[in-house]
KEPA-995146 format. One record per residue (C-alpha): residue in three letters; x negated, y negated, z negated. Coordinates in pm, whole numbers, plus 50000, padded with zeros to 5 digits. Each point is the difference from the previous one (the first is absolute). Layout:
BEGIN
ALAXYZ/...
This chain:
BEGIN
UNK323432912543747/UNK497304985750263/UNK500234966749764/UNK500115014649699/UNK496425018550083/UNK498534973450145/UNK501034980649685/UNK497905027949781/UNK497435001050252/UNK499604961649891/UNK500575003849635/UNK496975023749980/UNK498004983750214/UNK500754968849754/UNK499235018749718/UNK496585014250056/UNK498824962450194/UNK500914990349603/UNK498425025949864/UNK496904991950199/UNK500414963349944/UNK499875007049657/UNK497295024349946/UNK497004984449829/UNK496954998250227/UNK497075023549929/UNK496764986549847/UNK496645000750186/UNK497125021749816/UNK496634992650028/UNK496845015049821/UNK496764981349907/UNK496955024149904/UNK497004983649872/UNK496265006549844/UNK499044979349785/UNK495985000949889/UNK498905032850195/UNK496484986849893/UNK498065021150251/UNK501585029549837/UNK499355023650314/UNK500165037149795/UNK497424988549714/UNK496675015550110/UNK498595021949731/UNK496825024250027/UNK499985028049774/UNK496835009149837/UNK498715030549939/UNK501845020149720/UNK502584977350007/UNK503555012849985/UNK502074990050304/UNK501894974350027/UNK503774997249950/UNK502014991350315/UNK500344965250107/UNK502064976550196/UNK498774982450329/UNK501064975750231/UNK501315030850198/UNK502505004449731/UNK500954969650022/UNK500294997850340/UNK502245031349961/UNK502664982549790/UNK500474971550252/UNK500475026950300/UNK502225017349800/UNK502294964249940/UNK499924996450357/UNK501255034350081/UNK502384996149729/UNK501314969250150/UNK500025012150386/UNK501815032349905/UNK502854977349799/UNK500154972850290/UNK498744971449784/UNK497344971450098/UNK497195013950004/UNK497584979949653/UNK497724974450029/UNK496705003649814/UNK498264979449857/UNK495924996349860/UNK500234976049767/UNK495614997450012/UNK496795011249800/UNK499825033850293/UNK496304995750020/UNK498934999449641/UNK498355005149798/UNK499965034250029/UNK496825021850131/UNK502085023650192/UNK501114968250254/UNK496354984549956/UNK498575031650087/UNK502015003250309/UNK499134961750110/UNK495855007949933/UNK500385026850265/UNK497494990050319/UNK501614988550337/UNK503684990049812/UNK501095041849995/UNK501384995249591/UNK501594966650125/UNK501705017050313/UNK501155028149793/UNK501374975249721/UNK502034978150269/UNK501315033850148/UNK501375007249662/UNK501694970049987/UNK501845003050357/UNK500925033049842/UNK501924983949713/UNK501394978150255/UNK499734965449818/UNK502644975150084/UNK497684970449823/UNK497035000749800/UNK499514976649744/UNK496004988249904/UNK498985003549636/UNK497124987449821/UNK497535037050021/UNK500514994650395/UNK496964980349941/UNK498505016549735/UNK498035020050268/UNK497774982550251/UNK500854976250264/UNK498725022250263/UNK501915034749861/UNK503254975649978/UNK499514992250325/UNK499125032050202/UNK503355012649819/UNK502434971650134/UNK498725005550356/UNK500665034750013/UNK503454991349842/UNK500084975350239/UNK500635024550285/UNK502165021049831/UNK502164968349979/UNK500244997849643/UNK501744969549840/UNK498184979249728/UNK501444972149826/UNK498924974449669/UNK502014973150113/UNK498284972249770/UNK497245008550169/UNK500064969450209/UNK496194993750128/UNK497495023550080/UNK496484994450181/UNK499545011750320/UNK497305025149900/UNK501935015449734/UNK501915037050049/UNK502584988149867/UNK501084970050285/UNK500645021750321/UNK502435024549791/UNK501474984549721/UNK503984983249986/UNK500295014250396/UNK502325021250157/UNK499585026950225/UNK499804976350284/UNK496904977349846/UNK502624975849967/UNK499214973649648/UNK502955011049712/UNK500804985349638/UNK502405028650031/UNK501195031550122/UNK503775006150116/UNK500785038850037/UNK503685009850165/UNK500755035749846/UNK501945029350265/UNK503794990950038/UNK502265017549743/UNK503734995050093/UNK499254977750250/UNK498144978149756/UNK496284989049982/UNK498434982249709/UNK497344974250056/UNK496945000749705/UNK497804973449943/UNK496565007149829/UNK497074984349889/UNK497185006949720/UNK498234973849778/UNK496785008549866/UNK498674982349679/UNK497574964950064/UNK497575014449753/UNK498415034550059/UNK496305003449775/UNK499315033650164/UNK500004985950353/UNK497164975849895/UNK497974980950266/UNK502075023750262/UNK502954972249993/UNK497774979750153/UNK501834982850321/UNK503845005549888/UNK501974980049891/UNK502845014549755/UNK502984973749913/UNK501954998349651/UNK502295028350049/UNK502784985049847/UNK499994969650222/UNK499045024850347/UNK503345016749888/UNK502084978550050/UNK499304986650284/UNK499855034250161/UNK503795000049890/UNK500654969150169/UNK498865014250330/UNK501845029149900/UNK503234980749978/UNK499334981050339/UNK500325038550186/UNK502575003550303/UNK501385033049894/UNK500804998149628/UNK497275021149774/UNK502115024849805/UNK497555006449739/UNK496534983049852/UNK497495017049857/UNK496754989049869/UNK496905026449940/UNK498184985649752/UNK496405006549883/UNK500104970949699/UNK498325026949757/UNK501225014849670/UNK498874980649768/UNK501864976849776/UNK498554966350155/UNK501035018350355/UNK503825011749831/UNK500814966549931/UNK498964987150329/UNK502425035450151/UNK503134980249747/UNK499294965950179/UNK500055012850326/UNK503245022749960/UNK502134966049828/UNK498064973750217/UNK500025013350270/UNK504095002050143/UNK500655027850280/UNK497675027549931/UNK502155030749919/UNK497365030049927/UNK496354993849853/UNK497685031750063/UNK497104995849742/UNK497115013749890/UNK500474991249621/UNK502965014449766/UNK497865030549908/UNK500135002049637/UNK497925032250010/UNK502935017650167/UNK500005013050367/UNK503504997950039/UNK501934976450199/UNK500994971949827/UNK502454972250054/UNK500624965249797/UNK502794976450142/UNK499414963149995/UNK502634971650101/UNK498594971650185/UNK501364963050018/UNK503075002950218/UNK500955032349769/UNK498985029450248/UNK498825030649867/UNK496065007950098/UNK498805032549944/UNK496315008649941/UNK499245034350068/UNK496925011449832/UNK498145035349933/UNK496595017949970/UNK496634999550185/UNK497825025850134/UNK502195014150244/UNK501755021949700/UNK503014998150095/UNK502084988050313/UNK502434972249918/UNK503324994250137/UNK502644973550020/UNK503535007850132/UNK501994969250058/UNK503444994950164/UNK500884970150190/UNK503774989850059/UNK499574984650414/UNK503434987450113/UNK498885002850353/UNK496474993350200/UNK500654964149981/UNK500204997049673/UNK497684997549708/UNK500095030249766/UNK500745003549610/UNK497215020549796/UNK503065019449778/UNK497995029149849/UNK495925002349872/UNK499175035749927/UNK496045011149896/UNK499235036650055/UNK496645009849894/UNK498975032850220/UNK496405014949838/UNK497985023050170/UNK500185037450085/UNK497535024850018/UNK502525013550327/UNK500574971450135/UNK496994988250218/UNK498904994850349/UNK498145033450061/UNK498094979850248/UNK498584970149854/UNK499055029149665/UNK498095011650225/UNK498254971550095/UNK499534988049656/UNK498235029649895/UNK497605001650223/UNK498914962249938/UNK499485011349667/UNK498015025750048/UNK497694979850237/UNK499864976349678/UNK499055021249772/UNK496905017850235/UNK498954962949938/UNK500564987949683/UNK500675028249792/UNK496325011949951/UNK498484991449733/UNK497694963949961/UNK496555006949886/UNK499235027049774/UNK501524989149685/UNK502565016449808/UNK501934992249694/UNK498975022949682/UNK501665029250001/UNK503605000349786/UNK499714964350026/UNK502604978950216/UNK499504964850097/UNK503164982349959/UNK501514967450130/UNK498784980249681/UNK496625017250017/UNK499534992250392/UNK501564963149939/UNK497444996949766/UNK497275014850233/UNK500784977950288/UNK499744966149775/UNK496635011349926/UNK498705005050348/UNK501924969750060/UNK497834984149714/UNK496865015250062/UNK499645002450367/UNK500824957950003/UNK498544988549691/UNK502584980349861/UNK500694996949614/UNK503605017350054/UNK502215016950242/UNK503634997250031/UNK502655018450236/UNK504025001649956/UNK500605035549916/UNK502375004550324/UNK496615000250193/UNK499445036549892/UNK503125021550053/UNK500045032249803/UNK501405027150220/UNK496605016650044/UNK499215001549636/UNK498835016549753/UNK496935010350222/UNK498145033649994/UNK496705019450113/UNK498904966550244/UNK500444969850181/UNK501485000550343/UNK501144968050258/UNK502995013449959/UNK500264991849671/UNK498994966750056/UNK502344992450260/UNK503155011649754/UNK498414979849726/UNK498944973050202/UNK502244990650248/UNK499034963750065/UNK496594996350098/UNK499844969749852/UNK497234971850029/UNK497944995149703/UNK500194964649862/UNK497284983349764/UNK501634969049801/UNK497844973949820/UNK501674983049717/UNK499014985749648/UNK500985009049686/UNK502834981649944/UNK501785005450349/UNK499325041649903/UNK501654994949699/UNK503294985950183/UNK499475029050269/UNK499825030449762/UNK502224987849702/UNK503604996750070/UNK501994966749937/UNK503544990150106/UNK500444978350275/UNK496325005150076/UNK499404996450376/UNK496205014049945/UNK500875032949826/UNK500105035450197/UNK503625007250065/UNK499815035050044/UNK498875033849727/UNK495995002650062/UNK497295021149893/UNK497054984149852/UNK496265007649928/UNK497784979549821/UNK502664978049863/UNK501285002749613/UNK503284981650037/UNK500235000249571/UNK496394992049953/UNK500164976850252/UNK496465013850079/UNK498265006850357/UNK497645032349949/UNK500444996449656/UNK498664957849965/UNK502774974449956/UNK500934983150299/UNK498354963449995/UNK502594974650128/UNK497294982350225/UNK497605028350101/UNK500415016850381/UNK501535031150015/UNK500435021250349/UNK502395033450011/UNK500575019950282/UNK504085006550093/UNK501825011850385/UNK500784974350216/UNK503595007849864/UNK500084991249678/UNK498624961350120/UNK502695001350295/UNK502495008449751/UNK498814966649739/UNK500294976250362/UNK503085013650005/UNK501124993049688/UNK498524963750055/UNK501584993750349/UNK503425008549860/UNK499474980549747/UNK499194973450226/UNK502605004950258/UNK502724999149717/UNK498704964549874/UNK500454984450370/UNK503155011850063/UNK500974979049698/UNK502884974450164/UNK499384976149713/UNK496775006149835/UNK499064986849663/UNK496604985649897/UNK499455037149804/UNK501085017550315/UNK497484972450168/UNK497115008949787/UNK500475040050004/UNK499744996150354/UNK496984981049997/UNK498765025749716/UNK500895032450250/UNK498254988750274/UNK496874991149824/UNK499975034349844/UNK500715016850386/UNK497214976150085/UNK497965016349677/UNK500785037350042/UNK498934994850398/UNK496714992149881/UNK499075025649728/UNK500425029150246/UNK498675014750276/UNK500105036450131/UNK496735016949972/UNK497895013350354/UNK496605009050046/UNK497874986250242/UNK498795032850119/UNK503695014850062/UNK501455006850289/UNK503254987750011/UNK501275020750267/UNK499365035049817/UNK502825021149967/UNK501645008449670/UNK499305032050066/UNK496325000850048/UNK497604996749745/UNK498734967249887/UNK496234991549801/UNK498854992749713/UNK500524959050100/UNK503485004350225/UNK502945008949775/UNK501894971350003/UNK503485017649960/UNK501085018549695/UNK500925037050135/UNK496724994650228/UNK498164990149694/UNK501315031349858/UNK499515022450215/UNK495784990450047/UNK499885002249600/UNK501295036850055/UNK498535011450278/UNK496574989749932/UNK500315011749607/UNK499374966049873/UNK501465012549634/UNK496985018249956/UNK498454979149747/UNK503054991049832/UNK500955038049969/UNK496035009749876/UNK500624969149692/UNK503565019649934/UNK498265028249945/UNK497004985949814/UNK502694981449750/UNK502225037449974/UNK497585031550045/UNK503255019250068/UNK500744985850352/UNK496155011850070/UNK500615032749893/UNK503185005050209/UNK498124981150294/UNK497905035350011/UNK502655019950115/UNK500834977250329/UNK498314991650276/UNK499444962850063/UNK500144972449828/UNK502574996649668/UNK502074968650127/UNK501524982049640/UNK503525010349972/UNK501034965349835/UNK499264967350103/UNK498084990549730/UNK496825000050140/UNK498524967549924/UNK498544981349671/UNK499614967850179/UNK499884987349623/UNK496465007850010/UNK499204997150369/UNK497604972750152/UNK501024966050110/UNK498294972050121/UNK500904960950051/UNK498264973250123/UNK499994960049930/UNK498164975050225/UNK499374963649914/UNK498814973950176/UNK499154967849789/UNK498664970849980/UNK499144978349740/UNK498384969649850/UNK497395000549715/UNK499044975049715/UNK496575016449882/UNK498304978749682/UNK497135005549836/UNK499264983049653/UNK496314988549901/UNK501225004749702/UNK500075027049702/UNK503804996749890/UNK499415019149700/UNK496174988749887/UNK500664959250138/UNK496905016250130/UNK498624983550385/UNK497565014450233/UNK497844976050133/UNK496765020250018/UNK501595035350119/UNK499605000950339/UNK503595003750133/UNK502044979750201/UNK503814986249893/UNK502834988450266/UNK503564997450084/UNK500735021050305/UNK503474996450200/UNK500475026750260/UNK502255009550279/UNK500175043150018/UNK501815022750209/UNK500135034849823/UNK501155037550156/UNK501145023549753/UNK501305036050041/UNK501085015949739/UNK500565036050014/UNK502355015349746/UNK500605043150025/UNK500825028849747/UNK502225018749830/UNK503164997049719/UNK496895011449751/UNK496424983450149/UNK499944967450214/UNK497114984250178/UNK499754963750029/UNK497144982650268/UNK499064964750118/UNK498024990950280/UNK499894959450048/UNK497844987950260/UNK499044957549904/UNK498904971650231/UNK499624967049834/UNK498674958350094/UNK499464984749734/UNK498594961349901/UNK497725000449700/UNK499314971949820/UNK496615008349833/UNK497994993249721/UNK496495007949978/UNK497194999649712/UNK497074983750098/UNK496255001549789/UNK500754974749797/UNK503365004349911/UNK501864977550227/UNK502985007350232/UNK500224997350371/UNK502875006650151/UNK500695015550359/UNK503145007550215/UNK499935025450280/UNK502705020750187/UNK499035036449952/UNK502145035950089/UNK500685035149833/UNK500715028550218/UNK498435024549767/UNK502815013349779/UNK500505035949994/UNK501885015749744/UNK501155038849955/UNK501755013249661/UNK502115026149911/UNK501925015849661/UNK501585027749948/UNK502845003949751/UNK501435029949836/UNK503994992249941/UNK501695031549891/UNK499574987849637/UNK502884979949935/UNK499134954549916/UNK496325015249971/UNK497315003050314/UNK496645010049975/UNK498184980850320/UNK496654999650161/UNK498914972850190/UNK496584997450217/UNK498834965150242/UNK497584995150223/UNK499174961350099/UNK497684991150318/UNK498344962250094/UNK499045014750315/UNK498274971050170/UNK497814971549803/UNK501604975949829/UNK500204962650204/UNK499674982850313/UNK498745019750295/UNK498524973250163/UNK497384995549710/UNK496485027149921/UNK499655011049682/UNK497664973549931/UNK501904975150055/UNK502805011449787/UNK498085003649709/UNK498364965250028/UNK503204984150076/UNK502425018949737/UNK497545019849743/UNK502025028850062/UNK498685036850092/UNK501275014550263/UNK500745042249981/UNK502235025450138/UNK501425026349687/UNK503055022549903/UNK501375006749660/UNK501505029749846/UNK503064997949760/UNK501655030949822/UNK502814999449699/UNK501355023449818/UNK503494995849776/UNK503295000349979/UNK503434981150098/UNK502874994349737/UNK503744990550120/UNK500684973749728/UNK503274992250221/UNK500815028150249/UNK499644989450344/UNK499264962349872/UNK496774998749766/UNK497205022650039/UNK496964992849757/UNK496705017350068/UNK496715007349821/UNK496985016850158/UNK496305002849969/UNK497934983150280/UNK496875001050118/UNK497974981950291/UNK496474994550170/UNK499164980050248/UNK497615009150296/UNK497844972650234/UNK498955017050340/UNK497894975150071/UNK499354961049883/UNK497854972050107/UNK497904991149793/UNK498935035749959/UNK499445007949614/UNK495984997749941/UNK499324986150306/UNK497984967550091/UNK503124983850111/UNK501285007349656/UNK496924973049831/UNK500814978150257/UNK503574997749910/UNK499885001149656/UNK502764986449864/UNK503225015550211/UNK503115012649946/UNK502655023350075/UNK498085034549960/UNK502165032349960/UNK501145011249638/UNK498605039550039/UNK500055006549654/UNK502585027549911/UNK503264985449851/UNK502355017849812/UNK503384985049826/UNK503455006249979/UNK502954989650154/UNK503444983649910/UNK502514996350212/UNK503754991350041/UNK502595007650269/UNK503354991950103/UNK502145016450238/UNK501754987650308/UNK502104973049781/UNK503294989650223/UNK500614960050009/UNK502515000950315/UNK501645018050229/UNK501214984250353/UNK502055028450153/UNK496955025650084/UNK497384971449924/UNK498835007849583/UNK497754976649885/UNK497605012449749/UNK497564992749762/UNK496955018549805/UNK497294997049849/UNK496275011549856/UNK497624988249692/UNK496895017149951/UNK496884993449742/UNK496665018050070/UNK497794998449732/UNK496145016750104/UNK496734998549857/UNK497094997850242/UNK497315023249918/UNK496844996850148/UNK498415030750127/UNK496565009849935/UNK498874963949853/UNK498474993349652/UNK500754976949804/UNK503224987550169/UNK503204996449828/UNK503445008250116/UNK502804973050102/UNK503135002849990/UNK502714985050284/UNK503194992950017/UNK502274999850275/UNK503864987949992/UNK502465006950286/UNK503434988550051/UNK501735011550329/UNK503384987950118/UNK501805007550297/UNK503734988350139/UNK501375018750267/UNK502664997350243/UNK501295028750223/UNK500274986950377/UNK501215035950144/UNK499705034449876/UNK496625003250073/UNK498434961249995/UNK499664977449681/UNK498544968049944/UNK498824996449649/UNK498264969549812/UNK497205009949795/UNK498094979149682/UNK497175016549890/UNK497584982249714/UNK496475016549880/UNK498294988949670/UNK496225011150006/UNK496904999749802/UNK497295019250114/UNK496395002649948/UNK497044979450164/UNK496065012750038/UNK498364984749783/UNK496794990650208/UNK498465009450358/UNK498315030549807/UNK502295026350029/UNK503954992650055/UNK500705026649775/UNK499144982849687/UNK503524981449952/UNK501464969149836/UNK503674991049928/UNK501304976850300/UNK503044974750031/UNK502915003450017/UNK501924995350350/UNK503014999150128/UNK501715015150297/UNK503814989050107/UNK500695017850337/UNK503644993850182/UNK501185014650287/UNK502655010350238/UNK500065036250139/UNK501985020650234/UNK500535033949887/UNK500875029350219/UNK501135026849832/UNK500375035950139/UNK500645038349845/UNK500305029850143/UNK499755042649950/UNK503255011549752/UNK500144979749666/UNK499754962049852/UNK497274995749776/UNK500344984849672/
């Protein structure tokens, strides 16, 4: 019997070692919580106005915060691993509640904000792009408070930062200060079993809302970083059970497909925690990929704005410590927030940071208010801020990408606040002024596929008539300069677009001669777009003012600042007084308010008919043929008793001309002022008593040039423009040498010497025979000629000494009329951005001189051809060279004798050729082109 128990005794004890041997070993949980895109979503800030009804209950970060303690206490009451959490970046922005928190004086908000995060108890933090969408120096007091609260921050392709930057003592380091491409975590033993975790985040190599603040790092191709972070991953002592990768690529489709390349590139990773896969849901969201070797990789994806808490339950089949484990089950749980479920605490906290925010910034800006059951809505305040952008900078145009202005505080009511500001403007963005011509706005502002120049993203325009292809309401000229005003973004965001571009084309293993020459064609255009812009200060602004505090009239370099002066300093008062001149109602209504009516609706601006100005500069010089026939071309008629002289005259000039062109879509004001210094040889021949000819040479110089004119033009009438022109034309210093008295000069040359000024005025009209190519002209003219002084004086005894001179002033009064001909700015060639053009002038004056208050003298008539030719060639954007041909046929009048030089005679004919070379320097400024 003793044997035959001891034999059961064995059987059983047999049976159950089986039974044990054979039992299946029990999988290892873990938990991943993550937050994707909490965008400085503290508890939403909002002031309530008076009269106002109150505000439904909202979520906070203390609700969130809530869920993930009540995970953890799930998970400590059941025995399980307690979850790893995970930020996956963008905690800082670009929300005002954080940004609020981080203006606060001696780092309190910034304390507060890394006590929060200890509270959530962060395993890693991941960086995103709106980490430095607030200042360097808020970035910076926030990582050394987290700093001593140990908190872990990691963007592993981060791989270079400068010294100076807040960034390089905290980022991709462990608790210990110790360097790290990644993070291992070991969770709590379950069964005996631990599971090792590798982690590491990848942030995105382009990031337009960071700007100039990337300045120092170094960010590698996350792709590539990837897997070589594997590689060390594989080379680990203890095998890592489980890989996962927080990513901060983006969401949009250029960053998806870069998400697919690193999930089937990229062999080993197991879980992908991203910011992207939102779809407009806030759930979590899962999409399975299968890489090269044939392993599943699942991306886990779900909503922003700390909405909703989002969970990842995974089991992980670990044959013993030793051993790598097997990821057998993925399962997403989406947890949203409750209104019970909060840290009572941190509530607390919250609230009273809000108040303190809205004794600040919820009082109303100046004393403006909107009319009264009127509501300025995100269109009508989109609108509005183009137009300050427009006005306040005078540029021709204005241009932001709509996701600039977020809409939560809209439609607005009663009056401004900062508060409202700071919810529609979260991004106090630099303001950007870009100088381009024509053409290269054209390929901005007008889509075309595969265009590398064209805005990539939905913006908001003023000023621009994308159909009409119009500026203010004037057809944009291909080679005229055009400036708009923009956010740094929007620029940041086209270098983007161009560096990718770039980057793609020299990663090319075997490039092509296309691939070759698009290269060569991106990085002139980077080259291009570096040079058109350049972000707008003011020489009087301080650059260390807060955002907070108010900034003049001449130190509002940043949109929300910008904004915020306009406001506060009721700078819409004249707008909102020519609202209600234009619509009596909104005066009426403006009655029963206090303060001034701000316009409801962005449109607040007719720059169709507001002033603009341009200005062209010219610097030439030039060599003149000058002959003067002895004879009568018409009559066969010669002169050899009228005392005159006749010569060929070459000169060498060097001209100044400014020409200042300024008006409106209807009027437009056109003036000259050249400034003329000439040497010229003469060749002379002189009448003597008896008829014979002598014939001198002498060097002689012209410095006495001055010439002022100006026309006006009326051009609201379609092909037809009535125009008024009016000159004025000095010889301010007597003609000849210096070096020789009066007396001299009139022995040697038998020319009078004088100082005058003439008048010219015409009156007529301008035809477009040709739009924009021929222009002819006809006008009524009329002219007299003034001496200031002369030598001989008229009736003097010098006069019967000298009696038979030349050269005296024509001051008879001549009036005529005027022919003329006009082509536009006629394109030959085109080199890249270098246009060659051509136009050119022909004019015939016809005038009779009239002598004034003399008997018996008879009138004259003169003619006057001139043909004017110019070639020009544009150097840069701003500097031309042009070639210029200008010819004058002329037959005036001659005094008959010494008696009185107003008793006239037709003269020869001469003949003026005149080329030149001239630099022209062309620059425009204040809101519009001018046509």
């Amino acid at each position: 019997m003793r044997g035959f128990g001891l034999g059961i005794v064995g059987w059983l004890v047999c049976f159950f070692s089986a039974q044990a041997q054979t039992k299946p070993a029990q999988n290892v949980p873990l938990t991943l919580l993550f937050t994707p895109d909490i965008g400085g979503h503290l508890q939403g800030f909002r002031c309530q106005k008076p009269g106002e009804k109150a505000k439904a209950a909202r979520f906070s970060l203390a609700h969130l915060l809530g869920q993930v303690q009540t995970v953890r206490k799930a998970h400590q009451q059941a025995g399980k691993p307690q979850p790893l959490l995970f930020n996956t970046g963008d905690f800082l922005g670009p929300r005002h509640d954080i940004r609020f928190l981080l203006s606060q004086p001696k780092g309190k908000g910034a304390t507060a904000l890394a006590d929060l995060f200890l509270a959530f108890g962060y395993d890693l933090i991941g960086i995103g792009n709106h980490e430095f969408s607030v200042s360097l120096q808020a970035l910076d007091t926030f990582l050394q408070k987290s700093r001593r609260n140990a908190l872990q921050f990691s963007a592993s392709n981060l791989v270079g930062t400068e010294s100076r930057h807040p960034l390089h003592i905290v980022i991709n380091r462990d608790k210990l200060q110790q360097k790290r491409s990644y993070f291992v975590f070991q969770t709590q033993p379950f069964q005996g079993k631990q599971l090792r975790i590798a982690v590491f985040h990848l942030v995105p190599q382009d990031m337009p809302v960071a700007g100039k603040r990337l300045l120092g790092l170094r960010i590698a191709p996350p792709i590539a970083h990837a897997k070589q972070v594997m590689e060390q991953i594989r080379k680990e002592k203890l095998p890592v059970d489980l890989t996962v990768v927080m990513s901060h690529l983006g969401h949009t489709n250029s960053a998806n497909r870069e998400l697919r390349q690193l999930a089937k590139e990229v062999p080993g990773i197991d879980v992908i925690l991203t910011n992207g896969l939102r779809d407009g849901s806030t759930h979590t969201q899962t999409v399975i990929y299968t890489n090269r070797k044939g392993e599943h990789v699942y991306m886990v994806g779900g909503g922003k704005y700390g909405r909703m808490l989002h969970r990842v339950d995974l089991q992980l089949r670990k044959p013993s410590n030793a051993a790598k484990a097997t990821l057998v089950d993925v399962k997403p749980i989406s947890m949203p927030l409750q209104s019970q479920v909060v840290d009572a605490g941190w509530q607390q906290k919250l609230q009273g940071w809000e108040n303190t925010y809205c004794k600040r910034w919820g009082i109303q800006l100046g004393t403006g208010r909107i009319p009264s059951g009127k509501a300025m809505t995100y269109k009508n305040f989109l609108e509005y801020v183009l137009n300050v952008l427009r006005h306040t900078t005078k540029s021709e145009l204005a241009v932001i990408n709509e996701g600039a202005i977020r809409s939560r505080p809209f439609p607005l009511k009663q009056f401004i606040t900062a508060d409202d500001l700071y919810q529609a403007l979260p991004f106090n963005s630099k303001l950007v002024r870009v100088t381009l011509t024509g053409k290269e706005l054209l390929r901005w502002f007008l889509p075309r596929t595969g265009s590398i120049e064209t805005l990539d993203e939905e913006m908001a325009y003023a000023g621009w008539s994308p159909k009409q292809k119009q500026v203010n309401g004037r057809a944009v000229e291909p080679n005229k300069i055009y400036q708009f005003v923009t956010i740094e973004y929007v620029v940041s965001r086209q270098r983007t677009q161009l560096l990718r571009t770039i980057r793609k084309l020299k990663s090319n293993l075997k490039p092509t001669v296309a691939s070759r020459r698009a290269l060569v064609f991106a990085q002139r255009k980077l080259k291009k777009l570096d040079s058109m812009w350049k972000v707008i200060t003011y020489p009087t602004c301080n650059q260390q003012v807060k955002l907070s505090d108010p900034c003049s009239s001449r130190c509002c370099p940043k949109l929300r600042t910008l904004l915020r002066h306009h406001f506060k300093n009721d700078q819409f008062r004249s707008w909102s007084r020519e609202r209600q001149r234009r619509n009596p109602a909104l005066a009426q209504s403006s009655q029963k308010l206090p303060g001034t009516i701000i316009p409801y609706d962005g449109k607040v601006l007719e720059l169709n008919e507001a002033f603009a100005w341009s200005l062209d500069t010219s610097i030439a010089l030039a060599f003149d043929s000058n002959h003067i026939s002895p004879v009568d071309l018409v009559g066969a008629r010669s002169y050899p008793r009228i005392p005159t002289d006749f010569f060929t005259q070459y000169q060498f000039s060097g001209t100044l001309n400014i020409a200042l062109h300024a008006g409106t879509r209807s009027h437009q004001w056109d003036s000259n002022f050249l400034l003329h210094y000439g040497a010229y040889i003469r060749s002379q021949t002189v009448v003597k008593e008896r008829g014979a000819l002598g014939i001198s040479d002498i060097f002689d110089e012209v410095n006495d040039q001055v010439l002022l004119n100006t026309q006006y033009r009326y051009q609201r009438i379609k092909r037809f423009r009535p125009l008024v022109r009016a000159e004025l034309q000095t010889e301010l210093t007597r003609r000849g040498r210096p070096n020789l008295s009066d007396t001299a000069y009139v022995e040697t040359l038998n020319q009078i010497r004088y100082r005058s000024f003439s008048l010219e005025g015409e009156v007529g009209f301008e035809v477009d025979a040709v739009p924009k190519y021929l222009i002819f002209g006809l006008s009524v003219s009329a002219k007299r000629e003034f001496a200031l002084e002369q030598f001989p004086d008229f009736g003097s005894p010098d006069m019967q000494t000298y009696p038979n001179i030349g050269g005296f002033p024509d001051t008879n009064f001549l009036p005529g009329f005027v022919l003329l001909y006009r082509t536009g700015e006629l394109k030959l060639l085109s080199l890249g951005q270098r246009v060659m053009t051509f136009q050119s002038m022909g004019r015939y004056t016809f005038r009779l001189s009239v002598p004034v208050d003399v008997k018996g003298a008879s009138v004259q008539p003169t003619h006057e051809l001139e043909l004017d030719n110019v070639l020009s060639f544009a150097l840069t954007s701003y500097l031309s060279m042009a070639f210029r041909l200008r010819a004058i046929f002329y037959q005036g009048t001659l005094q008959k004798d010494s008696s009185d030089p107003r008793v006239r005679v037709p003269g020869p004919w001469a003949f003026w050729l005149t080329p030149s070379a001239m630099l022209q320097l062309r620059w425009g400024t204040r809101g519009q082109s001018i046509q």
